[in-house]
C-alpha positions in Angstrom: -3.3 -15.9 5.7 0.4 -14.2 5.7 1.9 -13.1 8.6 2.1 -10.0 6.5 -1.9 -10.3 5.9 -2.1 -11.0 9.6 -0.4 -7.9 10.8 -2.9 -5.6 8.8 -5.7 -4.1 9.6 -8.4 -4.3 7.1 -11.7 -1.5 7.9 -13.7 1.0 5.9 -11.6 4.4 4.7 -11.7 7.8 6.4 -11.7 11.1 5.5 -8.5 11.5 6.8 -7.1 8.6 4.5 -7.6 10.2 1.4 -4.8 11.8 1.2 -2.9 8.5 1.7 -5.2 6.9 -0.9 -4.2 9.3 -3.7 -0.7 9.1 -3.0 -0.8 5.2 -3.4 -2.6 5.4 -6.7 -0.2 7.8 -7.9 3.2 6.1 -7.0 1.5 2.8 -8.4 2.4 4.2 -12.1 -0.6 1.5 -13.4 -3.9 3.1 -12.5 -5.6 6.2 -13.6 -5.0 9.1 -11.2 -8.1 10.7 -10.8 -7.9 14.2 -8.6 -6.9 14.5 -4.8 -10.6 15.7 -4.1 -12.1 12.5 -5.8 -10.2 10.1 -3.3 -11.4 12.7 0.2 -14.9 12.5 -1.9 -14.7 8.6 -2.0 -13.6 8.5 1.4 -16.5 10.2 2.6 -19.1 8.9 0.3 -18.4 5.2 -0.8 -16.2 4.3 2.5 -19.5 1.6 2.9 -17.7 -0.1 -0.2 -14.7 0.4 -0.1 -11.4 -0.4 2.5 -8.0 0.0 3.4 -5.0 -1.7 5.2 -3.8 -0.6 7.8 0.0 -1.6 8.9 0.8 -1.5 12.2 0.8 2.1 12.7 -2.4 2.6 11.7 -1.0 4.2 8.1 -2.4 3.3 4.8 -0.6 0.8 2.8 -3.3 -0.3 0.0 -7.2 0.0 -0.9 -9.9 -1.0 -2.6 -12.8 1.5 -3.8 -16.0 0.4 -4.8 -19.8 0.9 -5.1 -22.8 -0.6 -5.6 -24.1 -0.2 -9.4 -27.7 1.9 -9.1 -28.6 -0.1 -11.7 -28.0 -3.9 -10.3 -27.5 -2.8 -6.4 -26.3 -6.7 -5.5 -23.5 -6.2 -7.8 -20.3 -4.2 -6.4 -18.2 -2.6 -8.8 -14.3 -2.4 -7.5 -12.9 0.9 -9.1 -9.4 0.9 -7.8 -6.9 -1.4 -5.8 -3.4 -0.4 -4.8 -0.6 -1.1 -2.7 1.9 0.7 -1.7 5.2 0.1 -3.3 6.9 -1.4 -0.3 4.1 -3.5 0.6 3.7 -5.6 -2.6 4.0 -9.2 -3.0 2.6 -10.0 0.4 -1.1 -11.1 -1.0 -2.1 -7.2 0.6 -4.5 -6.6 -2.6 -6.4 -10.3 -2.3 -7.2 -9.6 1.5 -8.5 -6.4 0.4 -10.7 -7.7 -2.1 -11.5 -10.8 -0.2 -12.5 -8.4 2.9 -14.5 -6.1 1.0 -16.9 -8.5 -0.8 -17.2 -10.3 2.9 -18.7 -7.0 4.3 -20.4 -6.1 1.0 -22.3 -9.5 0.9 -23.0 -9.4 4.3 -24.2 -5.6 4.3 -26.1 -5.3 1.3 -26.7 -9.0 -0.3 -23.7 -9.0 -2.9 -24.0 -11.3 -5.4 -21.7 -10.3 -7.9 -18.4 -8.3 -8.5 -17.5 -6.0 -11.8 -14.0 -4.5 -12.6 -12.3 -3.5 -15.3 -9.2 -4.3 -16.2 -7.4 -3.0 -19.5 -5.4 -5.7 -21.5 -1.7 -6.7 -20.2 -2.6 -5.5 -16.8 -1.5 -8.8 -15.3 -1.3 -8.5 -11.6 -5.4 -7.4 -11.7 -6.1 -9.9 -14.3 -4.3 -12.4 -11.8 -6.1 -10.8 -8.6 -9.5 -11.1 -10.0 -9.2 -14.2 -11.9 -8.2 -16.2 -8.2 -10.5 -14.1 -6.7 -13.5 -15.9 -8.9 -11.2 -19.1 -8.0 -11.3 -19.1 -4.6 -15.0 -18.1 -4.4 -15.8 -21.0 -6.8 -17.7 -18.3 -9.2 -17.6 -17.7 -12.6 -15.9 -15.1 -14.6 -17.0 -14.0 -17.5 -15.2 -10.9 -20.2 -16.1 -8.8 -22.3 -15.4 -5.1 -23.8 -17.1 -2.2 -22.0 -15.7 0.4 -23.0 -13.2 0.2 -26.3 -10.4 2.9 -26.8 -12.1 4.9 -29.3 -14.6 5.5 -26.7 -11.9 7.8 -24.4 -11.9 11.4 -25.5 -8.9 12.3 -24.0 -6.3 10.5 -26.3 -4.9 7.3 -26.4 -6.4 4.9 -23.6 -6.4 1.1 -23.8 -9.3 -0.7 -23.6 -11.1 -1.2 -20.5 -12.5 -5.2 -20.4 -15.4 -5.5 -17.8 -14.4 -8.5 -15.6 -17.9 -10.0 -14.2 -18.1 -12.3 -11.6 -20.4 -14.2 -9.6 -22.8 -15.6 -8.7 -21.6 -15.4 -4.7 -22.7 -17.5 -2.6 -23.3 -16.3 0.8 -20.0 -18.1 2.4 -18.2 -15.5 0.1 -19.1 -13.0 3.1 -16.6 -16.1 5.6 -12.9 -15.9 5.6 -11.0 -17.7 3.0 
């Protein structure tokens, strides 16, 4: 652990930080902004899978949102991670992760973690490839959804990113 990572406070979202969130994923310039009201939603309603840093302040710096698939409930999809701009570099995004799958294998059984990443994105194909790394899983790709599958105009592909199996020590600090 940094002493960056170690000044930060890693819990569950709020409310109250979803104005914070949507600001982060906006200035990030890399993920798709989705609408102000979708981050207070997520906040409210997927805060079990999901978490943000905290700096020293108590303010918002970075987040992970996430849920469990209805489908395969041991498996937690991770939606979104950012960090603020002046925040990057400091291994922020990897204590998120790490943290979230921790409480999500802990709280509901986790065995597995899906993202998708779309091609050339390399600091998430880095995050999640040292992610599987340091939890000694595998990680397998593949296309989920292709481009000529987005209705609204040019969009890269999106390539599902599927790891596991967990073990339980994924739910112990790394």
């Amino acid at each position: 652990m940094t002493a960056a990572q170690a000044e930060l406070q890693i819990d569950r979202p709020a409310v109250a930080d979803g104005a914070a969130l949507w600001r982060i994923a906006r200035d990030s310039q890399a993920l798709d902004l989705n609408s102000s009201y979708s981050y207070l939603l997520w906040c409210r309603d997927f805060a079990g899978t999901s978490a943000v840093a905290r700096d020293e302040r108590g303010e918002p710096v970075g987040f992970v949102t996430g849920y469990l698939r209805p489908d395969r409930p041991r498996t937690l999809l991770v939606w979104q991670v950012a960090v603020d701009t002046a925040h990057r570099g400091r291994g922020i995004a990897a204590a998120l992760v790490d943290g979230l799958v921790a409480r999500a294998v802990a709280e509901h059984g986790v065995t597995g973690v899906e993202t998708t990443i779309t091609p050339g994105n390399t600091a998430s194909e880095r995050l999640f490839t040292s992610f599987a790394e340091r939890h000694g899983a595998r990680l397998e790709r593949e296309v989920l959804f292709g481009t000529e599958q987005f209705p609204d105009g040019p969009h890269d592909p999106e390539v599902l990113y599927r790891i596991g199996p967990l073990s339980p020590s994924a739910s112990q600090s790394h």
